[in-house]
C-alpha positions in Angstrom: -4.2 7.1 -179.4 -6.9 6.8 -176.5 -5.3 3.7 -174.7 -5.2 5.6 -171.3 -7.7 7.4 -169.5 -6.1 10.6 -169.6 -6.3 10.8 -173.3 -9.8 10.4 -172.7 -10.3 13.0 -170.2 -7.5 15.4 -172.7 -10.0 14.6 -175.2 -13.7 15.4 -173.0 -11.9 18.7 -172.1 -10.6 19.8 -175.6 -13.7 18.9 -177.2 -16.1 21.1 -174.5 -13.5 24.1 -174.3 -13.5 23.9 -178.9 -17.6 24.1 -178.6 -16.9 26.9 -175.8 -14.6 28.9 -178.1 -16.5 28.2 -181.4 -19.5 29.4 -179.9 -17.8 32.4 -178.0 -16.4 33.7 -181.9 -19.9 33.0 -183.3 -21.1 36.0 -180.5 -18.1 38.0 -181.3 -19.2 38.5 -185.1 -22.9 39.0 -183.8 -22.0 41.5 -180.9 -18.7 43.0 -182.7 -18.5 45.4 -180.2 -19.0 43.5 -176.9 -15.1 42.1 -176.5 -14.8 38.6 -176.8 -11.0 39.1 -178.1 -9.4 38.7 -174.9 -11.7 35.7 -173.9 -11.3 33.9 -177.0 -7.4 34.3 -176.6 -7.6 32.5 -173.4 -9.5 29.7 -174.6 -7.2 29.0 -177.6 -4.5 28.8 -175.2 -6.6 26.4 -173.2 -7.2 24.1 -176.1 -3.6 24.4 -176.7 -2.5 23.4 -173.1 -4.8 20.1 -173.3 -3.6 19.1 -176.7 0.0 19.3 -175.4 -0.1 18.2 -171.7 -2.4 15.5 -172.7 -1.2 14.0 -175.7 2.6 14.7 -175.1 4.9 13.1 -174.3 4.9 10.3 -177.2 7.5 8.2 -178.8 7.4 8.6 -182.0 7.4 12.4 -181.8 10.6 13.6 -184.0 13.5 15.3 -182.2 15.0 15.0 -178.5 12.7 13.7 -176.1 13.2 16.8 -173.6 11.6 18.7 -176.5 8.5 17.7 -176.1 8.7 19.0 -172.2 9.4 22.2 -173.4 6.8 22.3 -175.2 4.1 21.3 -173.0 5.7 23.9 -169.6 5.9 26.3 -171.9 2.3 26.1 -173.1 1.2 26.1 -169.6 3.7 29.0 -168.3 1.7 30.9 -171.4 -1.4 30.1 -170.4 -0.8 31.0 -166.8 0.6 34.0 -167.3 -2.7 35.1 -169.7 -5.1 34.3 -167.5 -2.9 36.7 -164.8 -3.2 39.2 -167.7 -7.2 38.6 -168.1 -7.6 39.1 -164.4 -5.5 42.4 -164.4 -7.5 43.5 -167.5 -10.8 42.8 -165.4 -9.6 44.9 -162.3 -7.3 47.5 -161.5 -4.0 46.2 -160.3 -1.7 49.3 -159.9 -0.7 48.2 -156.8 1.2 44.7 -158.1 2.8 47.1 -161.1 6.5 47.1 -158.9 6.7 43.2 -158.1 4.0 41.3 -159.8 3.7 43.0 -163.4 2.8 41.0 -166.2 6.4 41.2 -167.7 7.8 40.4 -164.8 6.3 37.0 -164.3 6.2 36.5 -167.5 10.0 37.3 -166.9 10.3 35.1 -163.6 8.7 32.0 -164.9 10.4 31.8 -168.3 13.7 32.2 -166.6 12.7 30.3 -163.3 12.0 27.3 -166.4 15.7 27.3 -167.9 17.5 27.7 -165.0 15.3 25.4 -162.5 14.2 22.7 -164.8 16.1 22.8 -168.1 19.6 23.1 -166.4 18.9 20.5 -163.2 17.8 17.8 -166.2 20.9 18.7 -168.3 23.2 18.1 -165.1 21.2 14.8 -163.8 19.2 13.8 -166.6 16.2 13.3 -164.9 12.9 14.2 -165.0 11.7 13.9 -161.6 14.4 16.0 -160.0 14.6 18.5 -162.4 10.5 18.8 -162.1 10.5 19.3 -158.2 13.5 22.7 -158.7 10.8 23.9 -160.9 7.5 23.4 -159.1 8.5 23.8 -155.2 9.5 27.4 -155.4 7.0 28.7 -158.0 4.0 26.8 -155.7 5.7 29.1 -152.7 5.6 32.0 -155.0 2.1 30.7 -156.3 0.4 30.8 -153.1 1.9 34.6 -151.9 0.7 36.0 -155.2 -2.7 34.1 -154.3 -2.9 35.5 -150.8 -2.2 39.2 -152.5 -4.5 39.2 -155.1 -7.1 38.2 -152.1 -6.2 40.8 -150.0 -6.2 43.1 -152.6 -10.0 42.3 -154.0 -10.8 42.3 -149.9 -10.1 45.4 -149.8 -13.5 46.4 -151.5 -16.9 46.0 -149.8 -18.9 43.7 -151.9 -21.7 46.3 -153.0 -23.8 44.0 -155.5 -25.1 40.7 -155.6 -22.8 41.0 -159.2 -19.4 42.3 -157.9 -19.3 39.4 -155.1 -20.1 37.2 -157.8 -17.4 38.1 -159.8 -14.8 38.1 -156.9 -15.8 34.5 -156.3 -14.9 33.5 -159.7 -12.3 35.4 -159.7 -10.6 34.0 -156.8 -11.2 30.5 -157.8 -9.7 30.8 -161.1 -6.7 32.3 -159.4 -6.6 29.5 -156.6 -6.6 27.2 -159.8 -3.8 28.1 -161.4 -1.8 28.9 -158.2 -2.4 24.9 -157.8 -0.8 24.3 -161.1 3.0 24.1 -160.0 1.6 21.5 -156.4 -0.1 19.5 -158.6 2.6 19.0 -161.2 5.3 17.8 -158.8 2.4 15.6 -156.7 2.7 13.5 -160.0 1.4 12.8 -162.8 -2.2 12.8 -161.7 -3.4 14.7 -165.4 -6.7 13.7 -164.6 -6.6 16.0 -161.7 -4.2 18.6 -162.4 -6.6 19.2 -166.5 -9.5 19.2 -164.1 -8.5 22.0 -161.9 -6.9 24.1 -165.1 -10.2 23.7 -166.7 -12.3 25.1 -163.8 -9.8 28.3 -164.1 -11.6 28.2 -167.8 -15.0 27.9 -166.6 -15.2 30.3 -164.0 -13.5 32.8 -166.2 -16.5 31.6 -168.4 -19.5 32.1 -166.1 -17.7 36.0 -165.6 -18.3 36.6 -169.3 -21.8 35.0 -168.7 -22.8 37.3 -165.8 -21.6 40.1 -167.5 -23.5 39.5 -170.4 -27.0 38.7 -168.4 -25.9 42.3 -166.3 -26.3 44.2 -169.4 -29.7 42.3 -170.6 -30.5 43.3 -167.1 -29.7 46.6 -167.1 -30.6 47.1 -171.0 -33.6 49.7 -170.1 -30.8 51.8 -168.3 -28.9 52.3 -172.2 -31.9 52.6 -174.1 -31.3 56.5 -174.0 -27.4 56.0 -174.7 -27.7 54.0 -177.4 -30.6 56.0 -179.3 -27.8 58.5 -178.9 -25.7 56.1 -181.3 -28.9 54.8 -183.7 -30.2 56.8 -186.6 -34.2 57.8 -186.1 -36.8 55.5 -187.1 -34.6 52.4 -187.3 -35.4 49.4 -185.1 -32.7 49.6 -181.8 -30.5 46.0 -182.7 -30.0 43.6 -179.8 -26.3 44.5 -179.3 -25.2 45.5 -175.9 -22.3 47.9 -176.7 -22.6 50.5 -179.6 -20.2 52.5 -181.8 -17.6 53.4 -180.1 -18.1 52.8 -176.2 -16.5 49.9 -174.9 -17.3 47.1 -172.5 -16.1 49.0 -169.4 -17.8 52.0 -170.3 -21.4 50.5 -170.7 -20.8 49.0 -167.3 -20.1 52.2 -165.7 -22.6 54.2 -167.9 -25.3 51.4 -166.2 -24.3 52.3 -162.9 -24.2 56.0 -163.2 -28.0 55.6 -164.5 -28.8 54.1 -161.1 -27.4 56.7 -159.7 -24.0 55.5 -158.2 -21.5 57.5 -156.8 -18.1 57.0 -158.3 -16.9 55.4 -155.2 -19.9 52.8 -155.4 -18.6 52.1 -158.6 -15.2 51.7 -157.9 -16.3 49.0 -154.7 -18.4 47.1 -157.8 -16.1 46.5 -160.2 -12.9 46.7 -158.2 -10.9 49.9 -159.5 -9.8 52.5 -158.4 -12.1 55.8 -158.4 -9.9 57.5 -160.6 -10.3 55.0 -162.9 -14.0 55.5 -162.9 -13.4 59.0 -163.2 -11.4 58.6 -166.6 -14.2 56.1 -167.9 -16.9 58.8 -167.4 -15.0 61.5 -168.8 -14.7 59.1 -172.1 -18.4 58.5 -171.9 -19.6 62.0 -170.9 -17.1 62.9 -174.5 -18.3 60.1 -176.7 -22.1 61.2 -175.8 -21.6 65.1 -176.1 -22.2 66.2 -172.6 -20.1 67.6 -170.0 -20.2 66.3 -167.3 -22.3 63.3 -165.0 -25.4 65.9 -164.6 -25.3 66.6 -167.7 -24.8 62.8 -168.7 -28.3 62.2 -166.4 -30.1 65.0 -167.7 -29.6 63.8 -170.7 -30.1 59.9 -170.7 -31.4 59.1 -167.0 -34.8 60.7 -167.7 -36.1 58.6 -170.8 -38.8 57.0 -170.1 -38.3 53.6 -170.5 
């Protein structure tokens, strides 16, 4: 099973993203509220993709050969197209909804697959060809998505040490997975092509980190929210999101305690200041006052 280095490297990468994953559900049933669903759907899919791609094709797998092929792009067009999804879910892509929708490229690669790979092997009957009709337009496609979804996080002035941070990252995972299609019809360099797939993992992984060490960080700031949620006399629990506000709130609740304007807010986590607007209604709702003064009044002068 491990007579070539690649199963070796499938194997290093599948057994640090399990411990990643295990580790992440462990923190999900501790902080139930903090959001790890999302996350922990990506690194499922990650696992998946370097079972698959590493350990496929074999010869003694049952059924036609090209099976196995589908298998393995179709994992990786899955993957690809979640972690597009995590990054929309992290900022606020309204301006990609016409062309670069999620069902749209989930649409454009699935289709792009049968008619650019699936129908150039049935017609030569090889692998090669059919893999460069595949690859060479969606790394084309790749790159212009890449060079929008730069643009468009550009387009906000890095306010905090954090939101730069989480550009970076951002970015890089992108870059990554843009890289995908040019690596695959390079050749079958695994070792390279599982490396740079797993770094799309890892930064997405040092975003949830960040975030995490933001709240600790900014923990003081929710003390007075989260009283709000906490019967009297009990002992405030070390969760960072309570009852029934959600990650993005607490984020924007922390920044309207340090006395952010919405616009600040929008420049740090890269939305759209309507977007913040709708947040802070939710909060100001969920934490019976009407409006930001009254959200201030309320929790910015506890004394912490």
């Amino acid at each position: 099973m491990f007579g070539t280095s690649i199963h070796w490297t499938t194997f290093f990468y599948l057994l640090i993203d399990t411990v990643i994953v295990l580790f992440a559900v462990l923190q999900s049933l501790r902080l139930e509220h903090f959001g790890f669903r999302r996350y922990i759907i990506l690194g499922i899919l990650f696992i998946a993709y370097n079972a698959t791609g590493g350990f496929l094709p074999m010869e003694n797998f049952p059924g036609l050969f090209i099976l196995q092929y589908i298998i393995t792009y179709g994992t990786a067009i899955a993957l690809c197209v979640y972690i597009l999804y995590y990054l929309y879910k992290e900022y606020d892509f309204a301006i990609f909804e016409l062309y670069w929708s999620i069902t749209n490229i989930s649409l454009l690669l699935g289709l792009g697959f049968i008619a650019l790979f699936l129908v150039p092997y049935s017609i030569t009957g090889s692998l090669d060809k059919a893999r460069v009709c595949f690859t060479i337009p969606f790394a084309l496609i790749g790159f212009y998505f890449l060079g929008s979804f730069c643009q468009r996080i550009g387009r906000f002035p890095k306010s905090t040490s954090f939101a730069y941070r989480r550009s970076r990252l951002s970015i890089t995972s992108a870059g990554c997975v843009v890289l995908l299609p040019l690596l695959t019809v390079i050749g079958d360099y695994q070792w390279l092509t599982f490396t740079v797939m797993n770094i799309a993992f890892y930064t997405i992984t040092a975003i949830e980190i960040d975030r995490y060490l933001y709240f600790l960080e900014n923990k003081c700031k929710m003390l007075g929210v989260i009283s709000f949620y906490e019967n009297r006399g009990e002992l405030l629990q070390s969760k960072l999101l309570y009852k029934s506000l959600t990650r993005r709130e607490v984020e924007i609740a922390v920044s309207m305690l340090s006395n952010h304007t919405y616009k600040q807010i929008a420049e740090t986590f890269f939305i759209a200041e309507r977007t913040v607007s709708k947040h802070a209604s939710n909060i100001f709702k969920k934490t019976g006052v009407r409006n930001k003064t009254g959200f201030l009044s309320k929790f910015g002068s506890k004394k912490r």
